[in-house]
C-alpha positions as CSV (number, residue, x, y, z in Angstrom):
1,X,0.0,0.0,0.0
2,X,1.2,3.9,-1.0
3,X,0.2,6.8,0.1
4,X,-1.8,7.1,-3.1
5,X,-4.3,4.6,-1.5
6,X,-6.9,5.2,0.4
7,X,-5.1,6.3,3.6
8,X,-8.2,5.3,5.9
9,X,-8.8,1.4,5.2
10,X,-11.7,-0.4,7.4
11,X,-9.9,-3.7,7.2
12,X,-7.8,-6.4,8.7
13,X,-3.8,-5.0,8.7
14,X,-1.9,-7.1,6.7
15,X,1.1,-6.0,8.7
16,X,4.2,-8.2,6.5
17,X,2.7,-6.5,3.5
18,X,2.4,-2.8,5.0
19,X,6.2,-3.6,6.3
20,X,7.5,-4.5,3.1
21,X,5.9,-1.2,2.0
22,X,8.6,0.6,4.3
23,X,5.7,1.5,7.2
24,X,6.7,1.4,10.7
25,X,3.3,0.7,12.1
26,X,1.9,1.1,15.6
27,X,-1.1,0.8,17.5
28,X,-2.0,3.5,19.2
29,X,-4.4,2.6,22.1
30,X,-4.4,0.0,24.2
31,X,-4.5,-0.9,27.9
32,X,-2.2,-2.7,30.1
33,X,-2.9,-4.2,34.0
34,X,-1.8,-1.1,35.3
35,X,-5.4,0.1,34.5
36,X,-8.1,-2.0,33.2
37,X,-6.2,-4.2,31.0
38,X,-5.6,-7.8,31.8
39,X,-1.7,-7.9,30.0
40,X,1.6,-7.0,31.6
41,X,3.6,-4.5,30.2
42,X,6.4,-7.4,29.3
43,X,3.4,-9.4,27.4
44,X,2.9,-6.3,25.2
45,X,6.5,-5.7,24.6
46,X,7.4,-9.8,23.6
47,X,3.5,-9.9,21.6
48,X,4.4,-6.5,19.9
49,X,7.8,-7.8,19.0
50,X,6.3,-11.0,17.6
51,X,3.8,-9.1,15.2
52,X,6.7,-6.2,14.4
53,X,4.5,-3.3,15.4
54,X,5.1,-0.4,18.1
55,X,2.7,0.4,20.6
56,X,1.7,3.5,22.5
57,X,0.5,2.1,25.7
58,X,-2.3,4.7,26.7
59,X,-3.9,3.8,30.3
60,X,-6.6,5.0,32.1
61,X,-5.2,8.4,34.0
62,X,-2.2,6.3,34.8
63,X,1.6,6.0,33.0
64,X,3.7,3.5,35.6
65,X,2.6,1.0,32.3
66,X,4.2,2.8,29.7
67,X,7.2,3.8,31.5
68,X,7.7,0.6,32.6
69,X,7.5,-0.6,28.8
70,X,10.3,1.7,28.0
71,X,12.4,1.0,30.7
72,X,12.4,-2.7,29.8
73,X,13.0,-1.9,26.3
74,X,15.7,-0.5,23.7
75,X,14.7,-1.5,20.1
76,X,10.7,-1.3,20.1
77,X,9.1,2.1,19.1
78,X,6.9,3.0,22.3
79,X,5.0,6.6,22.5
80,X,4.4,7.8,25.6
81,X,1.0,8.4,26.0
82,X,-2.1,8.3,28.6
83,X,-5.8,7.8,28.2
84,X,-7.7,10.3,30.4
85,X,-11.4,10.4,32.0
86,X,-13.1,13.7,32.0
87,X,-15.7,15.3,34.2
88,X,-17.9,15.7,31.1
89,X,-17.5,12.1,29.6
90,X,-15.1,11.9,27.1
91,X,-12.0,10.3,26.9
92,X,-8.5,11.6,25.8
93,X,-5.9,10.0,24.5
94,X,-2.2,12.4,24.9
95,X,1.2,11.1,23.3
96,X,3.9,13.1,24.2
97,X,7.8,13.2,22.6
98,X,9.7,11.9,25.6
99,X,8.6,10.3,29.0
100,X,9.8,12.8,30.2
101,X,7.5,15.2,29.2
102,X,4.8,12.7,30.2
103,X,5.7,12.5,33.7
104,X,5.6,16.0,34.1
105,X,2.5,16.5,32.9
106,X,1.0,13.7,34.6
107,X,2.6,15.1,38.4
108,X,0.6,18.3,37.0
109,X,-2.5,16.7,36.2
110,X,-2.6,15.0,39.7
111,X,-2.4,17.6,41.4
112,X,-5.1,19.8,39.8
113,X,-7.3,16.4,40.2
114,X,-6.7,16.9,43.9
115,X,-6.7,20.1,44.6
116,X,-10.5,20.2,45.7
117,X,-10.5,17.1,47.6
118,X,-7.1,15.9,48.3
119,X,-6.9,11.5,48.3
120,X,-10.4,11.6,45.9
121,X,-9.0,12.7,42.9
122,X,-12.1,14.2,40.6
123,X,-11.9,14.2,36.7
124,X,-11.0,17.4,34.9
125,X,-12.7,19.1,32.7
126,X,-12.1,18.4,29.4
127,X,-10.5,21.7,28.2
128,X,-8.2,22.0,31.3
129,X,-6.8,18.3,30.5
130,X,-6.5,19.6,26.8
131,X,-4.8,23.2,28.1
132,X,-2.4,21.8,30.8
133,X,-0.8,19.6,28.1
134,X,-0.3,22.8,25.9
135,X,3.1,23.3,27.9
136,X,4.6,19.9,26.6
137,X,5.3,19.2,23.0
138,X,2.5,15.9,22.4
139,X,0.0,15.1,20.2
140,X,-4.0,15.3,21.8
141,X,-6.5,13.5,20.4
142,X,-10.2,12.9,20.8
143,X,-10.7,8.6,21.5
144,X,-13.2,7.2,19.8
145,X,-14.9,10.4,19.0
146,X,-18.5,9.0,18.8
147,X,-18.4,6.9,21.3
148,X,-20.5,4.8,23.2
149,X,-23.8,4.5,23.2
150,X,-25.9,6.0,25.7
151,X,-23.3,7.8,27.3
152,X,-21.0,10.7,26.2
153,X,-17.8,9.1,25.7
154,X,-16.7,10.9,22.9
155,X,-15.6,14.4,22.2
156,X,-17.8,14.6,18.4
157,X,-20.7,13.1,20.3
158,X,-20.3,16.1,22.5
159,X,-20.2,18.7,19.9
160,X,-23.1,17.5,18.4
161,X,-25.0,18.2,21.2
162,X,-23.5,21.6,22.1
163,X,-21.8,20.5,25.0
164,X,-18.0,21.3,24.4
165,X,-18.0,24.7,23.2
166,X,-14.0,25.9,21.3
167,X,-12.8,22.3,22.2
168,X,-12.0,21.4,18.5
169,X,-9.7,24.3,19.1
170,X,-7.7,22.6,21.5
171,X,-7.8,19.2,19.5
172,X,-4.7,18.0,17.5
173,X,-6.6,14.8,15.8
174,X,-9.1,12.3,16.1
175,X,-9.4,8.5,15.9
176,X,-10.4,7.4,13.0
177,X,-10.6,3.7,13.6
178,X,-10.9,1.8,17.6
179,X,-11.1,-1.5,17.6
180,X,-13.3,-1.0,20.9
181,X,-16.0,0.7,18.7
182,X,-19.0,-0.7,16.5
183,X,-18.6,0.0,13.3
184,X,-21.4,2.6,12.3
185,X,-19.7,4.2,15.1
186,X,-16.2,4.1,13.0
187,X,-17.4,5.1,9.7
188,X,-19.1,8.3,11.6
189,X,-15.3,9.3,12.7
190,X,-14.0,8.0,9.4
191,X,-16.1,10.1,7.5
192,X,-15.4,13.1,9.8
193,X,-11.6,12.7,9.1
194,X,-12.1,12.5,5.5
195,X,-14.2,15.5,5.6
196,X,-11.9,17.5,7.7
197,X,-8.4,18.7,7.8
198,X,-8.0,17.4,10.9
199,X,-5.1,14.9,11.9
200,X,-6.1,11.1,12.4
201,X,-5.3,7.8,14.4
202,X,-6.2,4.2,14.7
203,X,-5.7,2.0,17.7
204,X,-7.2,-1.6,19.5
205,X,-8.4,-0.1,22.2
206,X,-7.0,-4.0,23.7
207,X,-7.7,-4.6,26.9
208,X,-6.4,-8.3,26.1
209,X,-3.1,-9.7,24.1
210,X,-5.2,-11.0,21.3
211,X,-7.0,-7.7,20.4
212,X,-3.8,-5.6,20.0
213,X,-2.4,-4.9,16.5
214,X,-6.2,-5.1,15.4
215,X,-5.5,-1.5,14.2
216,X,-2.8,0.1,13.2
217,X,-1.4,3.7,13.1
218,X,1.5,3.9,10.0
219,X,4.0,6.3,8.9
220,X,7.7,6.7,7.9
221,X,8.6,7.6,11.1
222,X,11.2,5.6,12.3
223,X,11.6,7.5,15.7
224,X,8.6,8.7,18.0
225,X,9.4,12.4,16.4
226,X,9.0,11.4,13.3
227,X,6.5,9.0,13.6
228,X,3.9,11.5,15.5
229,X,5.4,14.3,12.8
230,X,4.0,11.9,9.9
231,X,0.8,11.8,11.7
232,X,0.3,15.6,12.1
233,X,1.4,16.3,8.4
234,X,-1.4,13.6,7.4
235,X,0.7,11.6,5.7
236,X,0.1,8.7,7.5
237,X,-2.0,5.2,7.1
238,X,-4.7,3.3,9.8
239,X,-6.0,0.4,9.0
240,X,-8.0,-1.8,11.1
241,X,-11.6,-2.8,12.5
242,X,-13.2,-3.6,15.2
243,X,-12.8,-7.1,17.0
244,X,-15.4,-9.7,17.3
245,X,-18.4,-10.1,19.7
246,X,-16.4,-13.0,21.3
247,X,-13.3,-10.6,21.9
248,X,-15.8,-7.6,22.9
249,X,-17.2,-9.9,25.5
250,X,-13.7,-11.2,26.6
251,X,-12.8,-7.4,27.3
252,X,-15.9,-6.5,28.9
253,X,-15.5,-9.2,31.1
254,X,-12.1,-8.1,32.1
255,X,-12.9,-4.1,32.1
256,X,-15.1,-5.2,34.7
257,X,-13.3,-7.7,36.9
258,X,-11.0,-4.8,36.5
259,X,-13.0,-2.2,39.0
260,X,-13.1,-4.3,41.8
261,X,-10.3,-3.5,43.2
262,X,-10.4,0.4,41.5
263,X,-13.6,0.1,43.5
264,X,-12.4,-1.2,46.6
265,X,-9.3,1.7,46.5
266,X,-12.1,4.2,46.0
267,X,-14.0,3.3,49.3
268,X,-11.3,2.7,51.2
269,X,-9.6,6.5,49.7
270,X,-13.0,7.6,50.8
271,X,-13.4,6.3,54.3
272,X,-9.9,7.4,54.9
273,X,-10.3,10.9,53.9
274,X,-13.6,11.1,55.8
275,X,-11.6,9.2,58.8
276,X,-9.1,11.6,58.9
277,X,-11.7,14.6,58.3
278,X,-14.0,13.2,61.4
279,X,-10.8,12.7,63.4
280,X,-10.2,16.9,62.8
281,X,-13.6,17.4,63.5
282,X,-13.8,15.7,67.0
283,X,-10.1,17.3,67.5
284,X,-11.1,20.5,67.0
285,X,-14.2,20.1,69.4
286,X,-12.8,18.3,72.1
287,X,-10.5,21.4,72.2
288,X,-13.1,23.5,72.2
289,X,-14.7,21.3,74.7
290,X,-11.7,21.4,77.4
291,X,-10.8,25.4,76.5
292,X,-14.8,26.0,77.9
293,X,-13.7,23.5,80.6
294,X,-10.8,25.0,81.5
295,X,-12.3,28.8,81.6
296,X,-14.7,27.7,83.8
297,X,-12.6,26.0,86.1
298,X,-10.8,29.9,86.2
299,X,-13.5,31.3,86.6
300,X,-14.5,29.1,89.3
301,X,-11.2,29.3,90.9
302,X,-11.7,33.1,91.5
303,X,-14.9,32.8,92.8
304,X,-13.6,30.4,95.9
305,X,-10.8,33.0,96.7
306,X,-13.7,36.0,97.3
């Protein structure tokens, strides 16, 4: 395949073909344990490796995954990158030139999430996620910008219903293609990239071994500047569709075995904030308490010596 094709394809990757074409190809969203994934970062690196793709390991509000990946690795191309929550819905995905970069960004993003209630981190809105990562050279794009159904997972989806006023602003790209996503769904982002002028990515969305290299993101590039450079100049490929009902249901099932313990963290972060917020509460009364005691016992005091 050339650039002269149809850059957009909503097919299997034939990934020794798109190799042999001089692509260095790489998916661009997936999910390791370190969020609600089920694989380790090693089994993405050795199943990467195996398939001769990168990756850009993007989990949920988290990054000890990705950096991880890198640290264990010298010759695979891995992008830095996160997948963020927002107060409104949708979903971000960030890719940033160095992890360096990244883990500035993502000490910065923590601690606006906790500045109103520190230990319950809240989600940010989804123009201060988009403006706090203005400071760092990266790439942000809108995930699966029509997704889901029934709830308002996607930034387009937004849009469309006047929610996100100036965020295309803000935007670098969109996903074309998630393997996570129906495909009426797909075609409506698709279309939207064909449409626009806007930048474009494709990615699994894996949650599980199998599912990753499902879609892939292709360029030139052969470092993570000149791969995310081919991307922003448009001149790059994704290829891919989404994976079968059988997967789907294999990743739902793990998504959610996945918040039990993200639940359990949440209740016990909540009882201990509210422990330690009781705890201040009686402290501060019980002061109060034995300073009323103790004036009155003064008070009393000068009383006996009339």
């Amino acid at each position: 395949m050339s650039l002269n094709d149809k850059p957009i394809q909503y097919t299997q990757p034939d990934i020794v073909s798109l190799k042999k074409s001089g692509y260095n190809l790489v998916d661009m969203h997936l999910h390791t344990c370190h969020s609600d994934g089920l694989p380790d970062t090693d089994d993405v690196i050795r199943y990467a490796k195996n398939h001769q793709i990168g990756v850009a390991i993007t989990d949920h509000n988290e990054i000890s995954g990705v950096l991880k990946a890198i640290s264990r690795n010298e010759d695979l191309l891995i992008i830095p990158g996160i997948e963020l929550e927002t107060k409104e819905g949708p979903h971000l995905l960030i890719y940033f030139y160095s992890e360096g970069d990244l883990e500035e960004y993502f000490k910065e993003f923590n601690r606006e999430r906790n500045r109103n209630k520190p230990g319950l981190p809240e989600n940010l809105p989804v123009l201060q996620c988009l403006t706090l990562a203005e400071a760092y050279e990266c790439f942000r794009v809108a995930a699966h910008p029509f997704g889901y159904y029934g709830i308002n997972r996607g930034v387009l989806k937004c849009v469309e219903k006047n929610m996100l006023p100036g965020v295309m602003e803000h935007l670098d790209g969109i996903e074309a293609i998630c393997g996570g996503m129906m495909k009426n769904l797909n075609q409506k982002s698709i279309d939207y990239a064909e449409q626009h002028t806007i930048p474009y990515t494709g990615g699994s969305d894996a949650h599980i071994l199998s599912d990753i290299g499902s879609v892939v993101t292709g360029t030139f590039g052969e470092t993570i500047e000149e791969f995310l450079s081919g991307i922003k100049k448009r001149e790059n490929i994704v290829i891919g569709k989404n994976s079968d009902y059988i997967r789907k249901g294999a990743t739902a099932g793990v998504i959610a075995w996945s918040f039990l313990p993200y639940t359990a963290s949440k209740i016990s972060a909540h009882y201990s904030v509210n422990k330690r917020r009781t705890e201040d509460i009686i402290s501060y009364y019980q002061e109060k308490i034995n300073s009323l005691k103790e004036s009155q016992k003064q008070k009393g005091d000068k009383s006996e010596k009339r």
